[in-house]
C-alpha positions in Angstrom: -39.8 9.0 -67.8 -37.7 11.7 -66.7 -35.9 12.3 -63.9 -35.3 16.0 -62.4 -32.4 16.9 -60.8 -32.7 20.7 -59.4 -29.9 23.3 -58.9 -31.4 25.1 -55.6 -29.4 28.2 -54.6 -30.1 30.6 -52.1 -32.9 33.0 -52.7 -32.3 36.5 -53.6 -33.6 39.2 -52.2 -35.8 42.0 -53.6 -35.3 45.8 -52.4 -38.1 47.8 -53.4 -37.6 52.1 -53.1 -40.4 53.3 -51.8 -42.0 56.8 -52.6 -42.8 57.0 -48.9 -39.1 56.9 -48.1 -37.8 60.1 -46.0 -34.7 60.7 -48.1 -35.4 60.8 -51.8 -33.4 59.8 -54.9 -34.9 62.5 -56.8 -35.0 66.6 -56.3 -39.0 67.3 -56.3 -39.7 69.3 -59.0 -41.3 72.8 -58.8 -42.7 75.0 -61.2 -45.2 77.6 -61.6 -46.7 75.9 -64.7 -49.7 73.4 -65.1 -47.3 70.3 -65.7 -45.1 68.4 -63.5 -42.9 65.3 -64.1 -42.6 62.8 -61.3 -40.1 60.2 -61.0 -40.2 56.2 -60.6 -37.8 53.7 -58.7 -37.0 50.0 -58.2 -34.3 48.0 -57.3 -33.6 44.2 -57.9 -30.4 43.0 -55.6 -29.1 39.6 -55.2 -26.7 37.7 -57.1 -27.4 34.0 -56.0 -31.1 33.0 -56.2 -33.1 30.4 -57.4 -32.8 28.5 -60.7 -34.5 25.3 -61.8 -35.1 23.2 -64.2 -38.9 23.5 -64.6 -39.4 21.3 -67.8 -37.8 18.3 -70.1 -38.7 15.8 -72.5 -39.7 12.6 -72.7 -39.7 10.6 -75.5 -42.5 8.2 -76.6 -41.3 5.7 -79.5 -44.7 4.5 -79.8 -45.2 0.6 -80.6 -43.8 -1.4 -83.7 -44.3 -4.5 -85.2 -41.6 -6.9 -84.4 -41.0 -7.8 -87.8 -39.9 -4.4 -89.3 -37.2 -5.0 -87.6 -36.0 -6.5 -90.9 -36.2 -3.4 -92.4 -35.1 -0.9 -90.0 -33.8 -0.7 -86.8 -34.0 3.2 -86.0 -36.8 4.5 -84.1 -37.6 8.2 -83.9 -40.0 10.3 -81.3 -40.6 14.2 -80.3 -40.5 15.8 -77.3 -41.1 19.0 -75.6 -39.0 21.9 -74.8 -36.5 22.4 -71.5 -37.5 25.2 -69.3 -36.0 26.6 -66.8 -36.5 29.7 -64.0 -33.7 31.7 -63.2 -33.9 34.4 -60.8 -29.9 34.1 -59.7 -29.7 37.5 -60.5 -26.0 36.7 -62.1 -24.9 36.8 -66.0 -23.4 33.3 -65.4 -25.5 31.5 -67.7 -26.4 27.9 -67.3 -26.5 24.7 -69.4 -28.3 21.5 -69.3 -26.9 17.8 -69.7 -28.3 14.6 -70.5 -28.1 10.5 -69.8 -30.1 7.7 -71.3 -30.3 4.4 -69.4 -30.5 1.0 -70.6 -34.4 0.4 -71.6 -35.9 -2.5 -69.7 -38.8 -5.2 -69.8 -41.1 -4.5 -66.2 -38.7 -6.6 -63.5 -35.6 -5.9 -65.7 -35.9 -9.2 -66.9 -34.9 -8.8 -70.6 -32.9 -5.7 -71.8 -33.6 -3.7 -75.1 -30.3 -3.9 -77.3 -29.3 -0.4 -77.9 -27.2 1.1 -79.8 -27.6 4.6 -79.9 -29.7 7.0 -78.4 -29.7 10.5 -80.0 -31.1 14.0 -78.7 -31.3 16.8 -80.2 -33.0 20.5 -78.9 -33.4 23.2 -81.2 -33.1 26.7 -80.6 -35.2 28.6 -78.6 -36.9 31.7 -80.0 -34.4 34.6 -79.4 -37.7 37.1 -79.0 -39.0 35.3 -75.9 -37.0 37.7 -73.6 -36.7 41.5 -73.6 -33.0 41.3 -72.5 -31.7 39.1 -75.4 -31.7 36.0 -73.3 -31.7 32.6 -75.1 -31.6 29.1 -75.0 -29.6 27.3 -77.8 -29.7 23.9 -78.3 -26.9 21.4 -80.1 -26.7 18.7 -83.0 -28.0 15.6 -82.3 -25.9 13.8 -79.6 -25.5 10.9 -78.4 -26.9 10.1 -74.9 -27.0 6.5 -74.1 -25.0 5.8 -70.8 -23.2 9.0 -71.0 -23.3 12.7 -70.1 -24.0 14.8 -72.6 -24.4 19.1 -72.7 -27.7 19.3 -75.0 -29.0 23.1 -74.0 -27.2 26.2 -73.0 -28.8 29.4 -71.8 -26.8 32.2 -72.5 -25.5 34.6 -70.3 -28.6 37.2 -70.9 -31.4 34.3 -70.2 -32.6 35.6 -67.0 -36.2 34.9 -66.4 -38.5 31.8 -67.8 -36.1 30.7 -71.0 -37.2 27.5 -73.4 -35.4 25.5 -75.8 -37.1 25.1 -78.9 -38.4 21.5 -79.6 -36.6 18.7 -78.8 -36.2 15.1 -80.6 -34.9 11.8 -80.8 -33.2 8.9 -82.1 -33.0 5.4 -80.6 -30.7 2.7 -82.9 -30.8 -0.7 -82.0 -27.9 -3.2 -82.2 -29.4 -6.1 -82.9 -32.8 -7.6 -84.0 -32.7 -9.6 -80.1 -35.6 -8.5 -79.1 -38.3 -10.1 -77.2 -42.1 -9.1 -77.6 -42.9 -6.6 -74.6 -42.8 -3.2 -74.0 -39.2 -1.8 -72.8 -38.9 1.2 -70.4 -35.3 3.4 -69.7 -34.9 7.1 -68.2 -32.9 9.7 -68.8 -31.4 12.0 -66.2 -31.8 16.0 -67.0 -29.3 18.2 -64.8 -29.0 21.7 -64.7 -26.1 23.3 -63.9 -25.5 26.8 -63.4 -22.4 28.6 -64.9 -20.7 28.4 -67.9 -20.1 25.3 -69.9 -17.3 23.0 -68.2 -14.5 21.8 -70.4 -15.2 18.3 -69.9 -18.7 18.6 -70.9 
């Protein structure tokens, strides 16, 4: 599962310059010749629009045999990219953190042993955006029961930006482990600005 939790700023507003306009921007040209060269204009204002988080992972460790657990206690799974929209206007940039909760049996009667609970995102491709904006992701991190910064959009990623893929790491403490299926979340938040000291 994941859990969303959006940024919403106010949304920035969009000044077009029309070509009907009584005052021009631009001289008309005149000539006695068969060509001409006309002029185009547009303006974006607005420094403190929208910008969401539009996509994150979830992770799927599939279903294992309770007795490999003798062999190995680490459990691996892929998941997609982060996406996010932002039309804030600003060259803040913006960064993403992550927390894993405790996985559960249904009625949180029994509760899987975990030890670790590793993410990692990869870089996103740098030639998704004509102005050099990029997401960059970090090493694999541990995320279980604590806030961690796992993407950072830099201060060019203006627009639709992705991470590259994502993936991660689940390590169990013990072998204490009943036979049922175990469910957790993890809680995505995107921040906007540059990355805090304490992240």
């Amino acid at each position: 599962m994941k859990n969303f939790k959006k940024l919403n700023l106010a949304v920035a507003t969009l000044a077009v310059a029309s070509a009907m306009a009584p005052v021009s921007a631009f001289a008309a040209d005149t000539n006695n010749s068969k060509e001409m060269t006309g002029h185009s204009s547009i303006e974006f204002t607005g420094t403190d629009g929208d910008i969401t988080l539009q996509q994150a992972p979830d992770f799927e460790f599939k279903s294992h045999d309770l007795a490999g657990l003798k062999n190995t206690k680490e459990f691996t799974a892929d998941g997609s990219t982060f996406k996010v929209l932002n039309l804030s206007g600003n060259d803040k940039g913006y960064y993403i953190t992550a927390q894993a909760s405790d996985l559960k049996t249904e009625g949180d009667a029994y509760t899987l042993p975990t030890d670790q609970f590793f993410l990692q995102a990869t870089n996103g491709d740098e030639s998704q955006s004509s102005i050099k904006g990029n997401m960059t992701g970090f090493d694999a991190l541990d995320i279980f029961n604590k806030k961690q910064t796992v993407a950072v959009g830099n201060k060019d990623a203006n627009g639709t930006i992705e991470s590259g893929k994502t993936n991660a790491k689940l390590t169990l403490k013990n072998d204490n482990v009943k036979a049922l299926a175990y469910k957790g979340t993890i809680d995505y938040t995107l921040n906007n600005g540059p990355v805090s000291s304490d992240k």
